[in-house]
C-alpha positions as CSV (number, residue, x, y, z in Angstrom):
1,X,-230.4,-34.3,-75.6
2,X,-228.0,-31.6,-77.7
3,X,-224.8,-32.9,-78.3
4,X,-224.5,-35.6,-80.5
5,X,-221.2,-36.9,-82.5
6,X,-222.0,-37.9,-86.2
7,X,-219.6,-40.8,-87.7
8,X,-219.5,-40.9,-91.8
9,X,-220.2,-36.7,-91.4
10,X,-218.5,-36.8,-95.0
11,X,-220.2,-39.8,-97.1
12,X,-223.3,-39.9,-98.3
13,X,-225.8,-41.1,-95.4
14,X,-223.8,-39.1,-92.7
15,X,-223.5,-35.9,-94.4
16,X,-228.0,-34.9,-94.4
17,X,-227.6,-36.2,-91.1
18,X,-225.7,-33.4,-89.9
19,X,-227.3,-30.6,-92.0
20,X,-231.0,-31.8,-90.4
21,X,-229.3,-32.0,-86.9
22,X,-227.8,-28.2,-87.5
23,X,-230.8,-27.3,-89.2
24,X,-233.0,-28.3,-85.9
25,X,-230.6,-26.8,-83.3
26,X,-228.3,-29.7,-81.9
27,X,-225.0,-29.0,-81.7
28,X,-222.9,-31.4,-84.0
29,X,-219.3,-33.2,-83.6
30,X,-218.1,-34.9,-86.5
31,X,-215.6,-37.3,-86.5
32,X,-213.4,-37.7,-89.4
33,X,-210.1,-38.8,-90.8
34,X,-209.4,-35.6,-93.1
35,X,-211.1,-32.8,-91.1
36,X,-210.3,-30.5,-94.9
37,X,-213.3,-32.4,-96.2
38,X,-215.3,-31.7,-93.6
39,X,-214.8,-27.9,-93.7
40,X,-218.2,-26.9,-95.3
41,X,-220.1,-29.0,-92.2
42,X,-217.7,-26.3,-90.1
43,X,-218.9,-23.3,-91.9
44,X,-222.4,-25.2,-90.8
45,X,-221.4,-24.8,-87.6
46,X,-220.3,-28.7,-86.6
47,X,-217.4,-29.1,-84.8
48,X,-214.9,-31.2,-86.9
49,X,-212.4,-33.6,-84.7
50,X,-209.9,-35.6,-86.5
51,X,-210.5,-39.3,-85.5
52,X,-210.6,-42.9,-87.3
53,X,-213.2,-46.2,-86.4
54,X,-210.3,-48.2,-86.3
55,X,-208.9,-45.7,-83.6
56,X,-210.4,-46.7,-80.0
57,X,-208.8,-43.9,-78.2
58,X,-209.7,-41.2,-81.0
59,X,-213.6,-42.3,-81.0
60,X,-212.9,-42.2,-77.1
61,X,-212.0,-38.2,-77.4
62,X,-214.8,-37.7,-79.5
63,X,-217.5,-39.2,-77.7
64,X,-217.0,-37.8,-74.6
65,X,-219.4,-34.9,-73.5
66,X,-221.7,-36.3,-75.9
67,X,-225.5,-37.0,-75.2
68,X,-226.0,-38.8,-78.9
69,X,-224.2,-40.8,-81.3
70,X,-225.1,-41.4,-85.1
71,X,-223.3,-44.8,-86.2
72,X,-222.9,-45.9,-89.7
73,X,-220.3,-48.2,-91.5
74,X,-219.1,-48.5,-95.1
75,X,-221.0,-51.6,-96.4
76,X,-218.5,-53.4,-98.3
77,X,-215.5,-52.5,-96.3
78,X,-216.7,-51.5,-92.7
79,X,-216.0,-54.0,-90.1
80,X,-217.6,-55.0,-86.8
81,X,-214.2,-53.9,-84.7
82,X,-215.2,-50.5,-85.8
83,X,-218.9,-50.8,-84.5
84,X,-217.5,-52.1,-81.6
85,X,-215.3,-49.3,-80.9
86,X,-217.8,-46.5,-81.2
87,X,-220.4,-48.9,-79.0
88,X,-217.6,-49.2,-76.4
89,X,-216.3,-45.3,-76.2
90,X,-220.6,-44.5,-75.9
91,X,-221.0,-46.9,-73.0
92,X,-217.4,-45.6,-71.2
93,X,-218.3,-41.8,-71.4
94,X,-222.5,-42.4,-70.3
95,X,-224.1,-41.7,-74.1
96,X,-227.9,-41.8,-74.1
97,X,-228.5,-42.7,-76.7
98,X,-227.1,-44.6,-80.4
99,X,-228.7,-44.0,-83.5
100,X,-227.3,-46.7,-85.9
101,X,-228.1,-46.7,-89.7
102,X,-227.8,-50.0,-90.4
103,X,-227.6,-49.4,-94.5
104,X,-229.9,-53.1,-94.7
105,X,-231.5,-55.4,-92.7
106,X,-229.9,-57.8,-90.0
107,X,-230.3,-61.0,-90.8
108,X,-231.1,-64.3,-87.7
109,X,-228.1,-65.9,-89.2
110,X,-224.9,-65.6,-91.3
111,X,-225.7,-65.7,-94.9
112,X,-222.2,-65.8,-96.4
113,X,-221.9,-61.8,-97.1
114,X,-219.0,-60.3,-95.1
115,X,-220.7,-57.2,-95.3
116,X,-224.4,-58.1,-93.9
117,X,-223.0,-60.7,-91.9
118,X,-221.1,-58.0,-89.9
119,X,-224.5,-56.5,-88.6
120,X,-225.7,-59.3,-86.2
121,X,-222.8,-59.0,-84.0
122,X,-222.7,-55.4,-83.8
123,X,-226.4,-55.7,-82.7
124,X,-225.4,-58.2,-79.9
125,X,-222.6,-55.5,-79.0
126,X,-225.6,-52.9,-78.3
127,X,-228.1,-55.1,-76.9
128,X,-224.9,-55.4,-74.2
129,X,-223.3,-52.2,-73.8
130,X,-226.6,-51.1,-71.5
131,X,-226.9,-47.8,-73.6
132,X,-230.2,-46.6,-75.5
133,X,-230.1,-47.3,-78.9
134,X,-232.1,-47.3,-82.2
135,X,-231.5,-49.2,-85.2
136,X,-232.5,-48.0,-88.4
137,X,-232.8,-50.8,-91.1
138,X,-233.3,-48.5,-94.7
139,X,-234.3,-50.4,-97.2
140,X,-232.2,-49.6,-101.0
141,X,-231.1,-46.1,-101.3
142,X,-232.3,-44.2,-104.4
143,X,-229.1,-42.8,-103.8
144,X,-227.1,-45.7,-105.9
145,X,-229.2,-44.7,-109.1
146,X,-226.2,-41.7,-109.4
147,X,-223.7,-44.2,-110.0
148,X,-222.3,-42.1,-112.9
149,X,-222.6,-45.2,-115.4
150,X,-225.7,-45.6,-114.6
151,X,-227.1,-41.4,-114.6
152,X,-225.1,-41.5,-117.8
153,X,-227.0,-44.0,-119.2
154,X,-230.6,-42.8,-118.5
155,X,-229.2,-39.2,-119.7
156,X,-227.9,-40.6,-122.8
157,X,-230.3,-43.6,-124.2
158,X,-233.1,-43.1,-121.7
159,X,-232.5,-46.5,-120.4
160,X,-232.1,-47.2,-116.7
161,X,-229.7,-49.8,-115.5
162,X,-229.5,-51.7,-112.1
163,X,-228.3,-55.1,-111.0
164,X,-231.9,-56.1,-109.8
165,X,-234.7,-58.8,-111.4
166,X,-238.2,-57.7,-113.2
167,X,-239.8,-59.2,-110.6
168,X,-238.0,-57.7,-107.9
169,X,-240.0,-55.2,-105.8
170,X,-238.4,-52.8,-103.1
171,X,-239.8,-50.0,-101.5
172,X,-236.2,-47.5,-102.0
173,X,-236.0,-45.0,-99.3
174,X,-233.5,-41.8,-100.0
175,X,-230.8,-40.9,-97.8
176,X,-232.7,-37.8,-96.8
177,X,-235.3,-39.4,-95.6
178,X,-233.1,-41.1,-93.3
179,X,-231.6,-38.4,-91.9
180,X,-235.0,-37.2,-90.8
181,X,-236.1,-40.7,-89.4
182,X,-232.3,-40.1,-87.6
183,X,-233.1,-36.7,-86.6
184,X,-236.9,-38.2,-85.5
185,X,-235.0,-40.2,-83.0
186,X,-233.1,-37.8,-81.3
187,X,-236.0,-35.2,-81.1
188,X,-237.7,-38.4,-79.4
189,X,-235.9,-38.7,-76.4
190,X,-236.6,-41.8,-73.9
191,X,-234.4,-44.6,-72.5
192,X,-236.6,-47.5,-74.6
193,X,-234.6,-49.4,-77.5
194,X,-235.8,-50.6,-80.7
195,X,-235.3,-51.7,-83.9
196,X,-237.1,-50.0,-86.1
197,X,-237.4,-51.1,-90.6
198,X,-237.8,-47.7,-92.4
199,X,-238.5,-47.2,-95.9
200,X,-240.1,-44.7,-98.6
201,X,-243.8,-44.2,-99.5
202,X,-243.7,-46.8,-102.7
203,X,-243.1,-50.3,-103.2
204,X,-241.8,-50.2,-107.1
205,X,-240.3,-52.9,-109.3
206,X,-237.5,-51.8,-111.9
207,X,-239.9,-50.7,-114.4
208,X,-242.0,-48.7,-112.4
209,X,-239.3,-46.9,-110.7
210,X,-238.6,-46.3,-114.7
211,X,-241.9,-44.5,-115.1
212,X,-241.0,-42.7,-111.9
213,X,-237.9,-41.2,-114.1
214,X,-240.0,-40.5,-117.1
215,X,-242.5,-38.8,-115.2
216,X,-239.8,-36.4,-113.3
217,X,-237.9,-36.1,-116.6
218,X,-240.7,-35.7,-119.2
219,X,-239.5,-38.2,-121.8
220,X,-239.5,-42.2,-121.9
221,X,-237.1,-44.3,-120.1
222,X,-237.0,-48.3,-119.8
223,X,-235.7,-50.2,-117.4
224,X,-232.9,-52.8,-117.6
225,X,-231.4,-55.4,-115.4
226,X,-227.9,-54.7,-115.5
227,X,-225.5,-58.1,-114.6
228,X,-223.8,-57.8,-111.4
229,X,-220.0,-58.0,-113.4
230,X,-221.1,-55.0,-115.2
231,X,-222.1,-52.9,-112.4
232,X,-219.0,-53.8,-110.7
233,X,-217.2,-52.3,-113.2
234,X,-219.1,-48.8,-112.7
235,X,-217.0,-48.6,-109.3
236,X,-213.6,-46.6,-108.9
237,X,-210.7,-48.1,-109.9
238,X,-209.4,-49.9,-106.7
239,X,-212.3,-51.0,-105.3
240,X,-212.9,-54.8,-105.0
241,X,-215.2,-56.1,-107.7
242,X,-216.2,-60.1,-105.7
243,X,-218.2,-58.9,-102.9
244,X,-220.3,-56.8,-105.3
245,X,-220.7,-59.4,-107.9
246,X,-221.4,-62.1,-105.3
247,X,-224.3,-59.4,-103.5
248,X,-225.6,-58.9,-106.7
249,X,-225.3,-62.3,-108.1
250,X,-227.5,-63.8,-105.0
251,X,-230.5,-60.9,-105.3
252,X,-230.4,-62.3,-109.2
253,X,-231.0,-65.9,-107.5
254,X,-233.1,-64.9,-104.7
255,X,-235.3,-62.1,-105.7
256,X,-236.4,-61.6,-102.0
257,X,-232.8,-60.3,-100.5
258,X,-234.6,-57.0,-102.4
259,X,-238.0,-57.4,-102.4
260,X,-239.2,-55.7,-98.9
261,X,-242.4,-55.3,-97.0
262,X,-242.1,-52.6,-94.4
263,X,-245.2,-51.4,-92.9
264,X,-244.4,-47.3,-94.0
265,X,-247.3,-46.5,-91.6
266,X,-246.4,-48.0,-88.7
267,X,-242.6,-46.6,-89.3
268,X,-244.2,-43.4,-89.6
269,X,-246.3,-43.4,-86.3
270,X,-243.2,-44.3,-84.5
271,X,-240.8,-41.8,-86.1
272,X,-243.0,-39.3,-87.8
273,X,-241.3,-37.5,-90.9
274,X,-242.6,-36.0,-94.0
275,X,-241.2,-39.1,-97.0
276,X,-239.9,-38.1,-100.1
277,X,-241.4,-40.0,-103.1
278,X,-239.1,-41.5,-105.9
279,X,-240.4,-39.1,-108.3
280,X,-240.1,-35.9,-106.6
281,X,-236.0,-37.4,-105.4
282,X,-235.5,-38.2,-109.0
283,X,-236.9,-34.1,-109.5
284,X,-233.9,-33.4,-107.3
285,X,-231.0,-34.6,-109.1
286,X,-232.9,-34.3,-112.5
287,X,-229.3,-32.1,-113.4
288,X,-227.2,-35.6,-113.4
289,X,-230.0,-37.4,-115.4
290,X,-230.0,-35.1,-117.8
291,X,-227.9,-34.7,-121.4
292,X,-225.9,-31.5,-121.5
């Protein structure tokens, strides 16, 4: 397995995804609706083609000749039609395998969130298409702690915001270390499916992932839970405010949509990678948590 077509090259969980790929010798596609913001993965070496999940016949073009596809969706405004698409142009032009970064966890039944409720379906799709697959179900990316509000306000007052409870516990995983459970898979080879629950090393609560700051940053910083209306309001102007607030709103009523218990070692034996630990991610982006 060489080829493999990367959707989402450009956001944030696609993007490491392709650099690990390159970085290990696979020969990258990327699929994209603006091909100009995709023209550093070019100077990479991936080939770009213009394309759009909404777009049968463009994912169609792009998946043929391909020996691997890396599926991931938006997860407020992605829709199953898209999955669907990308499943269906795999299974026309003989893919071996799907990787598919599920962003969460599927859950046995709808729960009344568009965007998780999405997920079961596009499961059922893969189970039926008769092609390979994986299913990565991350965790909560340390990733959303550079919501600008929120870096400003740990740069600022050393005080570090997210819509989550005290007694909330969640073992974050970072978008790199997804990429490498992603690039684990491909390296792995086999016609065997699974679904597989990755996460990082540590199972923290808000104020511990605090410390974690402090520790990376050398000073004190506190934790606090930030309402779900507030954090809304930390999202460009445009985007649609209720099905944050309502996400945010239920992990404020039930605790446990956050609080995860993934075996790390068994995730590891499967998909062996090297994890990153919250304080040595929070090391990498220190710039963004830091006053200028």
């Amino acid at each position: 397995m060489n080829k493999i077509l990367v959707t989402g090259a450009t956001g944030p969980q696609g993007r490491p995804v392709v650099e690990k790929l390159i970085e290990a010798g696979f020969k990258v596609r990327v699929l994209v609706r603006d091909p100009a913001k995709a023209r550093d993965l070019a100077d990479m070496g991936a080939e770009v083609v213009p394309g759009d999940l909404d777009d049968l016949s463009s994912i169609a073009a792009a998946t043929e000749g391909q020996d691997g596809v890396f599926l991931t969706l938006a997860f407020f405004t992605g829709t199953h039609a898209q999955g669907k698409n990308v499943i269906e142009a795999a299974a026309k032009h003989g893919v071996r395998r799907i990787v598919w970064n599920v962003a969460g966890r599927i859950q046995q039944q709808d729960i009344g969130n568009p965007a998780i409720d999405k997920w079961r379906p596009i499961l059922a799709d893969l189970k039926a298409s008769g092609v390979p697959f994986t299913v990565l179900q991350p965790t909560v990316y340390m990733e959303n702690f550079l919501n600008p509000a929120i870096a400003r306000e740990v740069a600022e007052t050393g005080v570090l915001a997210y819509p989550i409870p005290e007694s909330a516990h969640t073992q974050w995983i970072s978008h790199q270390d997804t990429a490498a459970y992603t690039l684990a898979v491909f390296r792995r080879g086999g016609d065997d499916s699974m679904v597989v629950d990755v996460a990082g090393p540590e199972d923290l609560t808000g104020a511990q992932i605090a410390e974690r700051f402090g520790n990376a940053l050398g000073r004190t910083i506190v934790f606090r839970p930030m309402p779900p209306a507030e954090f809304a309001r930390t999202f460009p102007e445009g985007s649609d405010p209720e099905p944050i607030v309502r996400h945010y709103t239920n992990v404020f009523s039930n605790p446990e949509i956050m609080t995860s218990d993934v075996d790390h070692a068994a995730s590891l034996r499967i998909l062996p990678i090297t994890p990153l630990s919250f304080e040595d991610w929070v090391r990498l982006y220190r710039d963004a948590f830091t006053k200028r």
